[in-house]
C-alpha positions in Angstrom: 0.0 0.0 0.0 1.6 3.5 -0.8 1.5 6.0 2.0 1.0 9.5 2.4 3.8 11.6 3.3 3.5 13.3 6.6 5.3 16.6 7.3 8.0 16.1 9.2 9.5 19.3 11.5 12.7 20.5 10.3 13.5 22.0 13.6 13.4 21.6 17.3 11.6 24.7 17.6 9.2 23.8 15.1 8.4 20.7 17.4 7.7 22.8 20.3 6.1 25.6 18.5 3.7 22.9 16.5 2.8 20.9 20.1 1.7 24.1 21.9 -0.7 25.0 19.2 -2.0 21.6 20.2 -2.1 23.1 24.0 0.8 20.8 24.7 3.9 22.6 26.6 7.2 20.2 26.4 10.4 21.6 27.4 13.3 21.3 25.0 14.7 18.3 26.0 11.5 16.3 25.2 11.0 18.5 22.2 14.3 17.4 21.0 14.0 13.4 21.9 10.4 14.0 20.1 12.0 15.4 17.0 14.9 13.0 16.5 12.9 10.1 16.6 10.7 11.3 13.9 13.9 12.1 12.0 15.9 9.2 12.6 12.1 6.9 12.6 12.7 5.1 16.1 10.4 4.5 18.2 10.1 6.6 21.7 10.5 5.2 25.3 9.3 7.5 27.7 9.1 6.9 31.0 8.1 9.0 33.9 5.6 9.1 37.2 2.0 9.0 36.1 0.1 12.1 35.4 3.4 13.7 33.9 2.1 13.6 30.4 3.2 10.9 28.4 -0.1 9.7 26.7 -1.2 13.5 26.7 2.0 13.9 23.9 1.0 11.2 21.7 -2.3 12.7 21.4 -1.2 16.2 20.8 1.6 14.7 18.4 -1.1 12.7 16.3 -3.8 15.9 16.0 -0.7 18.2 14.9 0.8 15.9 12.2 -2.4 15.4 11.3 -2.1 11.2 11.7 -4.3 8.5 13.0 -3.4 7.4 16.6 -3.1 3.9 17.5 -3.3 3.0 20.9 -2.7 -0.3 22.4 -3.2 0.1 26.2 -1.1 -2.4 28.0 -2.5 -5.0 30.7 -1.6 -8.4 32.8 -2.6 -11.0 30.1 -2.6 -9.1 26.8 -1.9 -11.3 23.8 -1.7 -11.0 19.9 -5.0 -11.6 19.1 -5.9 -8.1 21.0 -3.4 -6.4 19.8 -2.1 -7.4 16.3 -4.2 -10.0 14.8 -6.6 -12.6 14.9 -8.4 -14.5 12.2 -12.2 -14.1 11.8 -13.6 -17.2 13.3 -17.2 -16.7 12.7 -16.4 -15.9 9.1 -14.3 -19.0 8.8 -17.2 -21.5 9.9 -19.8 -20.0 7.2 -17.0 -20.4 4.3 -16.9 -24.1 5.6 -20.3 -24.4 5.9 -21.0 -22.8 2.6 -18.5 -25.2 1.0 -19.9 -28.3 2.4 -23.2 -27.4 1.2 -22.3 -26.5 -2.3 -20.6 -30.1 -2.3 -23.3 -31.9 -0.4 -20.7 -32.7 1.9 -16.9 -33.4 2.4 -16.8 -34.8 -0.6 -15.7 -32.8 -3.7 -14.1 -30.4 -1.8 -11.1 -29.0 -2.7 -8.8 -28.7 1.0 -6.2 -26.9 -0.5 -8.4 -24.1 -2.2 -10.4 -24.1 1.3 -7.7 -24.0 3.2 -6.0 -20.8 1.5 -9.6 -19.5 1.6 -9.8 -19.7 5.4 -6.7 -18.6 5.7 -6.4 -15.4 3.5 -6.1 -11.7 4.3 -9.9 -10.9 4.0 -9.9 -13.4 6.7 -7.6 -11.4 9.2 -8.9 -8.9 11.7 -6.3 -6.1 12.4 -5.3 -4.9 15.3 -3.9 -1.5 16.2 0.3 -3.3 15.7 -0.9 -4.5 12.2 -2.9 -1.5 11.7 0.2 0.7 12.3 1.9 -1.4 9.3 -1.3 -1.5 7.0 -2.4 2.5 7.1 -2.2 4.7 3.5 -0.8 7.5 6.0 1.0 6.8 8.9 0.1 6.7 12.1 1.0 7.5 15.7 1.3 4.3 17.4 0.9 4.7 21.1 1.9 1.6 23.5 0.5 2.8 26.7 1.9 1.6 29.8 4.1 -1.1 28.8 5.1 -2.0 32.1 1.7 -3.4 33.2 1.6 -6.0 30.1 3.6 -9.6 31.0 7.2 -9.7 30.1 6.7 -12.2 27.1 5.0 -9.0 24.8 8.1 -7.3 25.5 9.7 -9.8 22.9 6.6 -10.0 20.8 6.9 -6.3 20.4 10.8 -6.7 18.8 10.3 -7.4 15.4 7.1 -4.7 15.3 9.9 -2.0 16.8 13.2 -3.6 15.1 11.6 -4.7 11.3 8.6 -2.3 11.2 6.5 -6.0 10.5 4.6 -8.8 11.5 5.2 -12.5 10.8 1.9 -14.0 10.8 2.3 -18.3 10.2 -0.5 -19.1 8.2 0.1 -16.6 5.9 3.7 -14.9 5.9 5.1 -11.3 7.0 3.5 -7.7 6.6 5.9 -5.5 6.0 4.9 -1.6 6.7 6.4 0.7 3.2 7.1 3.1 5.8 7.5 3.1 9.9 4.8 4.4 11.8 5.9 7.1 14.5 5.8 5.0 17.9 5.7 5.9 21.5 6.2 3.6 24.1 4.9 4.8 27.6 6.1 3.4 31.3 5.1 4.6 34.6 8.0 2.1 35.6 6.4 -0.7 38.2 8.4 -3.4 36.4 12.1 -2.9 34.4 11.6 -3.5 30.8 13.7 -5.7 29.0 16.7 -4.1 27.4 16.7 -5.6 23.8 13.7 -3.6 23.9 14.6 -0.5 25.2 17.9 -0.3 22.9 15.6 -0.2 19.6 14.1 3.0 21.0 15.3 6.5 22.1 15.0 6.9 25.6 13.7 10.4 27.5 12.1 10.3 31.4 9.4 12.8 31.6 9.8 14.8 34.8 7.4 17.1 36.4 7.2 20.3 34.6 8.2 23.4 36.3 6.2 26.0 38.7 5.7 28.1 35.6 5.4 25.4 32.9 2.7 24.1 35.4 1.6 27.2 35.4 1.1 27.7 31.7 -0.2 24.8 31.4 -3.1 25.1 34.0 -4.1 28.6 32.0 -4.5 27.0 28.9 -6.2 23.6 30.7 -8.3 25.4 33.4 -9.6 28.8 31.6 -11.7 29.3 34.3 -9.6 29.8 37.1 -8.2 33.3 37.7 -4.6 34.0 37.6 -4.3 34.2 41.1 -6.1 30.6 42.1 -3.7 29.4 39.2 -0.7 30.4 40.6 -1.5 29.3 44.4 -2.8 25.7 43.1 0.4 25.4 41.5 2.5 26.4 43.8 0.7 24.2 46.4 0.7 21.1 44.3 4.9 21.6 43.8 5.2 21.7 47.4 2.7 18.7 47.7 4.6 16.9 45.8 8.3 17.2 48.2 6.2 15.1 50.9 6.4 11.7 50.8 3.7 11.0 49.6 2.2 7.2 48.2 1.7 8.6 45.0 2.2 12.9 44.2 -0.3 14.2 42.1 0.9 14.7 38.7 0.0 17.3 36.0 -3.8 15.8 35.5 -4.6 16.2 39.1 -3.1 20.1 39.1 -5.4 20.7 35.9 -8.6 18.4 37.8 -8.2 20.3 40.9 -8.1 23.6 39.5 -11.2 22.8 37.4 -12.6 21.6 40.6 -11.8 24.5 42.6 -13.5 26.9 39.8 -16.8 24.8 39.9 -16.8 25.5 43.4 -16.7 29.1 43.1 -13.3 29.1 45.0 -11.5 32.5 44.9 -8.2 31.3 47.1 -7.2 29.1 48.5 -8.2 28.2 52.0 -7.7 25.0 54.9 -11.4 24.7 54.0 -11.2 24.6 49.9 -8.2 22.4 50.4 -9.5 19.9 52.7 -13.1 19.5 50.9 -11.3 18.5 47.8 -8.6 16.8 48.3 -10.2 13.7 46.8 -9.9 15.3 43.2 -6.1 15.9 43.9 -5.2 12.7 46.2 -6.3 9.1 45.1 -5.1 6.9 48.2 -6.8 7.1 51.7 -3.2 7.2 53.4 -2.0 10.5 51.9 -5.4 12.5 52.4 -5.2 11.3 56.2 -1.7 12.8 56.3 -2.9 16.2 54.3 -5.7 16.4 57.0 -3.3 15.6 59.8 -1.4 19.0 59.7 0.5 18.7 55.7 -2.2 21.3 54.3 -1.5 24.2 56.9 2.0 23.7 56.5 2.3 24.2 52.9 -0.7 27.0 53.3 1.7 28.4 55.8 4.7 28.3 53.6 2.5 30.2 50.8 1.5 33.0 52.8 5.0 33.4 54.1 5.9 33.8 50.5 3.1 36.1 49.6 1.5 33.9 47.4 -1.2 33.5 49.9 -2.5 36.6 51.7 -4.4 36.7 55.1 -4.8 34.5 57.7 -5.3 30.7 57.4 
């Protein structure tokens, strides 16, 4: 199948000027991992605490290059037949059936022909890895969250990343006439293997700054005046210095701040914090520690700075 060319970005800048039309703010080290594997066509590893963004880019990068994403969203179990290929069973039984009737029986039948018939490409239900090989322009592949699929699709996954193809048996390899653009997400709960990692170029996606969080939140959370932006912020970076089960990431900051606005909050108070904490904690243990004395410290710390003002 011939593809369509996508437009490439000749420049770092361009990759960064391109993603934040898309309301997607990357510093330049991302921006510049992004951009060389378009370039050099290898896939992406990114890695990084969730909520940090890492699905969010493959979304943006798809709707700027104006390219199909494919996403194959990793869990315990997944196999090929949910995310390459499997051959259309139901289909299969009525060619057999239809066959036996048009030769009152086994008898007549020519195996061979029905065999090839059954096991042709009509036959063969694509999944978003064969997709990504199969599509007249190509796509963004996302594999989301690698790390919660079983070890044994790492190795599956090596001749889609290495060859840009699939060998299926019954019926030989699919080659793709031109790579898809792949990112590989992992919020790191298990290593993944290396042979893996070494076909890809490698960034970890770190919290963004106080005022690339910033940014972020203004274009996100519209709503919220500048003031409520710049005090959740600030309180969600210093959230995120306790030890905390899990800090919220860049999705909670933007959630919260939604939240806040829906509750007609104006600043930020002990009240206003504690009430919602649910929309920017998800496990019972780190609320309990926020309500324990956590909140009025960092509250504290904010009005000390001026960033807060009045009494809390």
């Amino acid at each position: 199948m011939n593809r369509t060319e996508v437009a490439l970005p000749a420049t770092v800048d361009e990759v960064i000027a391109g993603l934040a039309q898309r309301n997607y703010l990357c510093d330049r080290r991302l921006a510049t991992a992004l951009f060389l594997s378009l370039k050099l066509q290898r896939p992406l590893f990114l890695e990084g605490e969730p909520g940090v963004g890492k699905t969010e880019l493959a979304k943006a990068l798809s709707d700027w290059l104006g390219s199909p994403l494919l996403r194959v969203q990793c869990y315990e179990g997944l196999d090929i037949a949910q995310t390459a290929y499997e051959w259309n069973v139901a289909r299969q039984m009525i060619e057999i059936r239809l066959a036996e009737a048009g030769h009152g029986g086994n008898r007549g039948i020519d195996h061979d022909a029905l065999v090839a018939s059954l096991y042709s490409r009509e036959m063969l239900i694509e999944r978003p890895l064969l997709q990504a090989l199969t599509q007249a322009r190509s796509p963004v592949l996302l594999i989301d969250e690698l790390d919660r699929a079983d070890e044994p699709f790492d190795a599956f996954l090596l001749e889609v990343l290495a060859e840009n193809q699939i060998t299926v048996p019954e019926l030989g390899t699919i080659k793709a006439s031109a790579p898809p653009f792949v990112l590989i997400t992992s919020n790191r709960t298990r290593e993944i293997h290396d042979a893996l990692k070494r076909r890809c170029l490698y960034h970890w996606v770190d919290f963004p700054d106080v005022d690339r969080e910033l940014d972020i939140v203004r274009r996100k959370a519209p709503g919220a005046s500048e003031r409520l932006s710049r005090q959740v912020v600030e309180f969600v970076h210093r959230m995120r210095t306790l030890d905390l089960f899990k800090a919220p990431g860049v999705a909670e900051t933007i959630d919260w701040t939604n939240a806040l606005v829906a509750l007609n909050t104006i600043r930020l108070d002990p009240a206003s914090v504690q009430d919602t904490l649910g929309v920017l904690l998800k496990y019972q243990d780190d609320i309990v520690r926020m309500q324990g004395g956590d909140t009025a410290k960092l509250l504290n710390e904010l009005q000390a700075r001026g960033i807060l003002d009045g009494p809390n």
